[in-house]
N, CA, C and O atoms as a GROMACS GRO file, in nm:
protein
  364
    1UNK      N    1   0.085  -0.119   0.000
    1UNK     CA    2   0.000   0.000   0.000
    1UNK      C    3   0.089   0.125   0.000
    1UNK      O    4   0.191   0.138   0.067
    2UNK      N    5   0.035   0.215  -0.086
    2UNK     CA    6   0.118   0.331  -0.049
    2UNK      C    7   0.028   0.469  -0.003
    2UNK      O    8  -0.084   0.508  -0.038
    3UNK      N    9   0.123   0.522   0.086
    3UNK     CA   10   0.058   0.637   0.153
    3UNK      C   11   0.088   0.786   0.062
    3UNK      O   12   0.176   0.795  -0.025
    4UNK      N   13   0.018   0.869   0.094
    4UNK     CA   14   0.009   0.989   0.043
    4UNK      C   15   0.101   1.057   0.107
    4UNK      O   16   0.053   1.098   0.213
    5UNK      N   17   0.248   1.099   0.087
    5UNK     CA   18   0.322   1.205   0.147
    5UNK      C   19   0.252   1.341   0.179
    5UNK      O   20   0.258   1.382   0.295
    6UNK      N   21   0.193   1.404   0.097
    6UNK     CA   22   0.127   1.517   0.143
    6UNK      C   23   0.045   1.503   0.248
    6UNK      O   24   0.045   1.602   0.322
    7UNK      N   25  -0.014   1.428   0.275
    7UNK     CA   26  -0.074   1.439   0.373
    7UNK      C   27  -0.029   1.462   0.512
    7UNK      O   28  -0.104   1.518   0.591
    8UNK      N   29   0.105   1.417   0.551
    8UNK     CA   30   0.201   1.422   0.656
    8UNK      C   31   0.276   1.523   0.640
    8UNK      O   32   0.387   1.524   0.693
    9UNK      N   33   0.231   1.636   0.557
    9UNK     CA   34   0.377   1.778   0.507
    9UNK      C   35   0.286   1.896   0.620
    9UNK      O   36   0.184   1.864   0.682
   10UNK      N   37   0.335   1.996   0.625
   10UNK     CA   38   0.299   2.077   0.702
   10UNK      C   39   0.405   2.192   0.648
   10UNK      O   40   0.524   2.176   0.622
   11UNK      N   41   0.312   2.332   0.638
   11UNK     CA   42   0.357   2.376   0.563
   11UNK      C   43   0.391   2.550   0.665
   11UNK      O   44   0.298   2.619   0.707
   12UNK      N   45   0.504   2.577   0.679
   12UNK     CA   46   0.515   2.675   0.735
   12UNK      C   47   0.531   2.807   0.677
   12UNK      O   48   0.634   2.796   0.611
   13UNK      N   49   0.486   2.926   0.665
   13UNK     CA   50   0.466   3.051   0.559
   13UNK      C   51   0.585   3.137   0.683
   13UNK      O   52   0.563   3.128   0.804
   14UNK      N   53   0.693   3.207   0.632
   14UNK     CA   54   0.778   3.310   0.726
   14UNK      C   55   0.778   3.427   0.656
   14UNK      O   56   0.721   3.423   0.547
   15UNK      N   57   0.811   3.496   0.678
   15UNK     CA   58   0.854   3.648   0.599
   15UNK      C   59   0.977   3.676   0.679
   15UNK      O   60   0.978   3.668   0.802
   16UNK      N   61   1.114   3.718   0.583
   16UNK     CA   62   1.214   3.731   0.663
   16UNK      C   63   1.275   3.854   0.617
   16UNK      O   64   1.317   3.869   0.502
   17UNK      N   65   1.280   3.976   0.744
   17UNK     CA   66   1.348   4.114   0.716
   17UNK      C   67   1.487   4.153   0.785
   17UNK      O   68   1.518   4.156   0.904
   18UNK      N   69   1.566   4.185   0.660
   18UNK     CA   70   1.700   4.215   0.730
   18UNK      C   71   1.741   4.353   0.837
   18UNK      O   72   1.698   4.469   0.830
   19UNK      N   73   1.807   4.314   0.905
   19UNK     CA   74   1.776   4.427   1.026
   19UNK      C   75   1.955   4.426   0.968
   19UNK      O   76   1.963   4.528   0.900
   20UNK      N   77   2.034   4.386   0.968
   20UNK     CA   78   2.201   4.426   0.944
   20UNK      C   79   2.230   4.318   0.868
   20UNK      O   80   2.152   4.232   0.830
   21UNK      N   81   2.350   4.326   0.845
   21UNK     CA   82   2.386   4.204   0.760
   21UNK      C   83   2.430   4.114   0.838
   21UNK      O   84   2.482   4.015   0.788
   22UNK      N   85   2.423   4.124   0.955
   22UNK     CA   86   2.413   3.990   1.030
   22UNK      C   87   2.303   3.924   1.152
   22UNK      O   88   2.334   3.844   1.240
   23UNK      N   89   2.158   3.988   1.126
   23UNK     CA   90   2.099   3.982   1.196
   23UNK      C   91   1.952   4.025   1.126
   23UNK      O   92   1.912   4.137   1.091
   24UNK      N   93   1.882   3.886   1.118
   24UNK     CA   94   1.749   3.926   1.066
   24UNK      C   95   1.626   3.865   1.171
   24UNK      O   96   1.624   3.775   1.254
   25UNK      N   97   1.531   3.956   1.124
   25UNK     CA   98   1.370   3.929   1.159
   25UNK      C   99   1.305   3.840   1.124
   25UNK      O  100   1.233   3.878   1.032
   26UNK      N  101   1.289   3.722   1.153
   26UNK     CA  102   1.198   3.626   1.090
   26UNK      C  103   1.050   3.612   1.138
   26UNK      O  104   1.051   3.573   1.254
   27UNK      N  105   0.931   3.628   1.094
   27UNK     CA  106   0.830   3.654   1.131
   27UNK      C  107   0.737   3.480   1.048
   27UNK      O  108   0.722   3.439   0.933
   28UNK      N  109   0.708   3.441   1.157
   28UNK     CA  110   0.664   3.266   1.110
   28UNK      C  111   0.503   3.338   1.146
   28UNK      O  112   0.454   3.375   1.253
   29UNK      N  113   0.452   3.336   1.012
   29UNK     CA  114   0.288   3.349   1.046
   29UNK      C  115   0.159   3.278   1.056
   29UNK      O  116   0.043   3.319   1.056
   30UNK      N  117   0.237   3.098   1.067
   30UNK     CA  118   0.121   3.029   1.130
   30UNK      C  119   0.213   2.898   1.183
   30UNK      O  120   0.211   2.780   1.147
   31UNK      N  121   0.296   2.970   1.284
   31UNK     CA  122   0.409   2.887   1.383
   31UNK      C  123   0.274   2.771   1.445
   31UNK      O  124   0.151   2.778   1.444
   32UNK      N  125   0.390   2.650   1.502
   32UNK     CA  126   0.352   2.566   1.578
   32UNK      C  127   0.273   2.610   1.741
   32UNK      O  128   0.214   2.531   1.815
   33UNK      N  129   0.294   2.749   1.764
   33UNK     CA  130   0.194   2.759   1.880
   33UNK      C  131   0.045   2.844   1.816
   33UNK      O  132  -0.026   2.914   1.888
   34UNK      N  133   0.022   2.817   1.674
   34UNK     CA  134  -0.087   2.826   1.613
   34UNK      C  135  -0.098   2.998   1.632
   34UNK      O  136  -0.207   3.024   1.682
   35UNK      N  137  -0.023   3.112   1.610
   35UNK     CA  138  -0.059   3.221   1.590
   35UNK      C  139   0.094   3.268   1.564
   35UNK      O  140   0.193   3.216   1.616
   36UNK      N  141   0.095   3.384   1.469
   36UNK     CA  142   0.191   3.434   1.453
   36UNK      C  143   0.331   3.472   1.552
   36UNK      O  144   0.328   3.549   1.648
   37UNK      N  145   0.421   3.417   1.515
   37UNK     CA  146   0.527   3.452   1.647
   37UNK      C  147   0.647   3.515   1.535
   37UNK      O  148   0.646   3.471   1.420
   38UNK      N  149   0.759   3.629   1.578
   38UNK     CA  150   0.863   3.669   1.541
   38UNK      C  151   0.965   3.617   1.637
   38UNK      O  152   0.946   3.605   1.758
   39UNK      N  153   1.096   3.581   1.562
   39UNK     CA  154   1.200   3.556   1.617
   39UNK      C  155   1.319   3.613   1.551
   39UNK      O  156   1.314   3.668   1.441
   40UNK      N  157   1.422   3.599   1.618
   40UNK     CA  158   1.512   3.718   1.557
   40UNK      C  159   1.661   3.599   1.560
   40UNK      O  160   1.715   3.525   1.642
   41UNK      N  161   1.680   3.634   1.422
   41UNK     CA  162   1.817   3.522   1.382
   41UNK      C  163   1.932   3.596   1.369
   41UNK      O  164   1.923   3.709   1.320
   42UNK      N  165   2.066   3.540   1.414
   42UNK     CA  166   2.172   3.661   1.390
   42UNK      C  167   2.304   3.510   1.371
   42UNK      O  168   2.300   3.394   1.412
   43UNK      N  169   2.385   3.571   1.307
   43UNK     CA  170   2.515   3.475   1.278
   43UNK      C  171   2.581   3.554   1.449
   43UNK      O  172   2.551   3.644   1.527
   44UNK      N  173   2.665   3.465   1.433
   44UNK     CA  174   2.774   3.455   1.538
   44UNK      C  175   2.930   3.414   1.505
   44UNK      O  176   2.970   3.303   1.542
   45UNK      N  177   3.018   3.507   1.433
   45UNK     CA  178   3.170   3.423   1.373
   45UNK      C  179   3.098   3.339   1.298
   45UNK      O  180   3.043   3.384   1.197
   46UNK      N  181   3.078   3.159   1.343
   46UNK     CA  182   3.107   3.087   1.236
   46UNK      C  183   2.968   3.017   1.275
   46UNK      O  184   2.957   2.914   1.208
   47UNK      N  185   2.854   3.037   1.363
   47UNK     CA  186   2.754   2.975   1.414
   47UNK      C  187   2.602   3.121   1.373
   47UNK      O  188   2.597   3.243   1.390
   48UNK      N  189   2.507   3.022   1.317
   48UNK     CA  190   2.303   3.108   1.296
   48UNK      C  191   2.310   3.103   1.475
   48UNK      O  192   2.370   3.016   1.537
   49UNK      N  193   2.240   3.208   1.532
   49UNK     CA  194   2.144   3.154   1.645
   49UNK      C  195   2.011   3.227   1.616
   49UNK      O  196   1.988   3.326   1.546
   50UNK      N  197   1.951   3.168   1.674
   50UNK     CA  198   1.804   3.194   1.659
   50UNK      C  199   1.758   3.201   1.784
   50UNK      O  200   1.837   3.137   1.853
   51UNK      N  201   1.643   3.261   1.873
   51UNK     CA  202   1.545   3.291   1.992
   51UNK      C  203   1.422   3.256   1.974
   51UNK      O  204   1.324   3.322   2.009
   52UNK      N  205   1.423   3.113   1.898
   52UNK     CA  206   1.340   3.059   1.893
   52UNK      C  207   1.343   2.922   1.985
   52UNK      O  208   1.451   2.869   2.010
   53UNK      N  209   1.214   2.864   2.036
   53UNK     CA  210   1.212   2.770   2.128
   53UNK      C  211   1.298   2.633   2.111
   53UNK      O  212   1.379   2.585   2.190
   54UNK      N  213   1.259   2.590   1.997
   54UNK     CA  214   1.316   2.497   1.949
   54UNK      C  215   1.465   2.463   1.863
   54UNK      O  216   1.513   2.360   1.813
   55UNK      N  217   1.516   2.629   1.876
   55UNK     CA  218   1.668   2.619   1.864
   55UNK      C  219   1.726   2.609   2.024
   55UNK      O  220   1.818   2.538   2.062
   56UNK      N  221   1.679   2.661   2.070
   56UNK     CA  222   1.735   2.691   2.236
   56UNK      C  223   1.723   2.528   2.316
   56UNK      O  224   1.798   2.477   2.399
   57UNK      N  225   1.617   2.482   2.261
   57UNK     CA  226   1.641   2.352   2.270
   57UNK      C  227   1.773   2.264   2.215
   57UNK      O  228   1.848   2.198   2.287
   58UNK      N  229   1.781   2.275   2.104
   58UNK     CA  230   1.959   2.214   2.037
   58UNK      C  231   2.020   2.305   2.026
   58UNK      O  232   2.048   2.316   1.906
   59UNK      N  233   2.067   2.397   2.091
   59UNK     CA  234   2.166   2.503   2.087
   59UNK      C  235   2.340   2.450   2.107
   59UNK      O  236   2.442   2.506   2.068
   60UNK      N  237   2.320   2.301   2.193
   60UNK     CA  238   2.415   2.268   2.185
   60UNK      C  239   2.504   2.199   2.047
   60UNK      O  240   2.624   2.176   2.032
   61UNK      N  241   2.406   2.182   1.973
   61UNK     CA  242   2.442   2.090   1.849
   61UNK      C  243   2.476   2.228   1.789
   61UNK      O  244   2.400   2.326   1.786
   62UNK      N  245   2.654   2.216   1.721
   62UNK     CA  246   2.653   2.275   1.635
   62UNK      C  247   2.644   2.312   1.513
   62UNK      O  248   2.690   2.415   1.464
   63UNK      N  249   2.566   2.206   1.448
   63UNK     CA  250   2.562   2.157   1.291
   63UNK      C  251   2.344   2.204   1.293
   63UNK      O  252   2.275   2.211   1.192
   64UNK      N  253   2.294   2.226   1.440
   64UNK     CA  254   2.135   2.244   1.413
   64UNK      C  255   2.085   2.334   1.341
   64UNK      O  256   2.154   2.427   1.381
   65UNK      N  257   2.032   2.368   1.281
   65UNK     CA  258   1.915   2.472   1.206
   65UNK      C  259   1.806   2.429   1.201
   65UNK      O  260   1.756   2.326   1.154
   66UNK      N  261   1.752   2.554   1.277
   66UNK     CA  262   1.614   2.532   1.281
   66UNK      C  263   1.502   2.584   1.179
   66UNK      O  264   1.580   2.625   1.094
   67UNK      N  265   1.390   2.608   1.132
   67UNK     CA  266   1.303   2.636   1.032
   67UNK      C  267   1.335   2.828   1.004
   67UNK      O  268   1.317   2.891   0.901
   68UNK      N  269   1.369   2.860   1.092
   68UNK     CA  270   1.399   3.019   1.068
   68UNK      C  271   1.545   3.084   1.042
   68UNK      O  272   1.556   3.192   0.984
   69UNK      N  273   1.661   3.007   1.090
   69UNK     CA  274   1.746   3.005   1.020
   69UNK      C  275   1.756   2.975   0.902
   69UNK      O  276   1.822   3.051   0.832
   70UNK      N  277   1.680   2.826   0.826
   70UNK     CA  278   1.668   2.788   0.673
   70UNK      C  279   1.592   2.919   0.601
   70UNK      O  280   1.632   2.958   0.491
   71UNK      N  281   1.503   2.972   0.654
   71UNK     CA  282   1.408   3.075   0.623
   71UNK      C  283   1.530   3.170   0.533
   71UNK      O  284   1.544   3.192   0.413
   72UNK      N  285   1.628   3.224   0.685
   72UNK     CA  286   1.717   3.308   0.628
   72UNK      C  287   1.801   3.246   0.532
   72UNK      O  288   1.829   3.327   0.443
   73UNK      N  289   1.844   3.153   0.516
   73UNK     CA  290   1.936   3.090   0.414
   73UNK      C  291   1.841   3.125   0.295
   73UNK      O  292   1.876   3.218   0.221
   74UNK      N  293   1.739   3.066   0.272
   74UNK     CA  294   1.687   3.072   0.167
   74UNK      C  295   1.652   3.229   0.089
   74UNK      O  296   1.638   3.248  -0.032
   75UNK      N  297   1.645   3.303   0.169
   75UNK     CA  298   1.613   3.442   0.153
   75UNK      C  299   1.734   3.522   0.106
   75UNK      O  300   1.736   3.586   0.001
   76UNK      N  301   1.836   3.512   0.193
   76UNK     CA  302   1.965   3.545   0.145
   76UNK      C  303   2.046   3.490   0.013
   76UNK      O  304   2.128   3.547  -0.060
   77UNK      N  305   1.996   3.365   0.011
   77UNK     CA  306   2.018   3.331  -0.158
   77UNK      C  307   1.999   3.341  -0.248
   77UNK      O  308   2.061   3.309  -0.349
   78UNK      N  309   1.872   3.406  -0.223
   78UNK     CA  310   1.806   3.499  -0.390
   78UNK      C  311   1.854   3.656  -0.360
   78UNK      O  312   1.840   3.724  -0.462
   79UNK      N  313   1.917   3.749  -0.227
   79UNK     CA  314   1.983   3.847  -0.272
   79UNK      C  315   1.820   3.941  -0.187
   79UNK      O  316   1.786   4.041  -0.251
   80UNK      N  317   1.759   3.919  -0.096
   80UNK     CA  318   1.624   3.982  -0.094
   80UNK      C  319   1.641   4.048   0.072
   80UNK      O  320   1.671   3.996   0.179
   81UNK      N  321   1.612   4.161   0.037
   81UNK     CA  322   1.587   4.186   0.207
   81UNK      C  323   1.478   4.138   0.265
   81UNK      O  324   1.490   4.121   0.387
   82UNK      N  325   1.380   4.112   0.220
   82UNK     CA  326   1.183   4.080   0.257
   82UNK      C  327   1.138   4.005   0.150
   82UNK      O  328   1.099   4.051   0.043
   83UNK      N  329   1.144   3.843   0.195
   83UNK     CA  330   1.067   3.804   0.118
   83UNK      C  331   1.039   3.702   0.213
   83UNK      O  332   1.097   3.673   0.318
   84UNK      N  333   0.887   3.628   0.128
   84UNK     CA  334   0.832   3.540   0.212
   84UNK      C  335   0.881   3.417   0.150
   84UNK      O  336   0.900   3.404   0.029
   85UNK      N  337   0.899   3.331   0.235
   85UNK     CA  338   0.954   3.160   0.270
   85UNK      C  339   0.828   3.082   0.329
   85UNK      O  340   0.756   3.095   0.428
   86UNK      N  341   0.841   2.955   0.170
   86UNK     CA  342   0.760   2.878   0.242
   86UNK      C  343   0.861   2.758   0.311
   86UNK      O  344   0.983   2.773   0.306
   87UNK      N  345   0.804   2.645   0.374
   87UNK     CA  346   0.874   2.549   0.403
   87UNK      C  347   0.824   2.435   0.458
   87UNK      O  348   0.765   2.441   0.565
   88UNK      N  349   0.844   2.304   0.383
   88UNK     CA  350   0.768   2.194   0.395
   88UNK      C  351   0.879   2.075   0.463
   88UNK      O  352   0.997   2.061   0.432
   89UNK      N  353   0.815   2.010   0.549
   89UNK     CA  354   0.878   1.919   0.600
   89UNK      C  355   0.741   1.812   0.644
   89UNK      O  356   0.626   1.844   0.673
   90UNK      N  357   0.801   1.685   0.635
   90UNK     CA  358   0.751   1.567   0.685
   90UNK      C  359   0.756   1.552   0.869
   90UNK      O  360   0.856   1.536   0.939
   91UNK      N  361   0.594   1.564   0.919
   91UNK     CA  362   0.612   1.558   1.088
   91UNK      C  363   0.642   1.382   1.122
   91UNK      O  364   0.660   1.343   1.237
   0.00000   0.00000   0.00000
């Protein structure tokens, strides 16, 4: 039997604004606590951190990224100060 992948995707919408060139706004507008939450991502030397729950959770791992750091990766790769990020993952 095969199952429907989509059905298990979950789809997160961010908008991400650059505040410096090493420190952006990520605004997740239908986060996992079901209402809009902002978190604020900044490099560090050679490490993303993020003030989001679930980085502060693996903060020790240094290889983690969490959904708002990728946000910024992805945003910064097309060259954009404000754009919106979608992002799909399997729960």
């Amino acid at each position: 039997m095969v199952e429907q992948i989509d059905s298990l995707e979950k789809e997160f919408r961010m908008i991400v604004y650059r505040i410096s060139d090493v420190e952006f706004a990520v605004l997740s507008l239908n986060s996992t606590f079901g209402k809009p939450r902002q978190y604020t991502v900044k490099r560090n030397c050679y490490k993303w951190l993020c003030t989001c729950p679930d980085y502060q959770k693996h903060s020790t791992d240094l290889s983690y990224v969490c959904k708002h750091i990728e946000a910024v990766f992805k945003a910064s790769a097309i060259n954009m100060s404000e754009i919106e990020v979608v992002r799909r993952y399997n729960e």
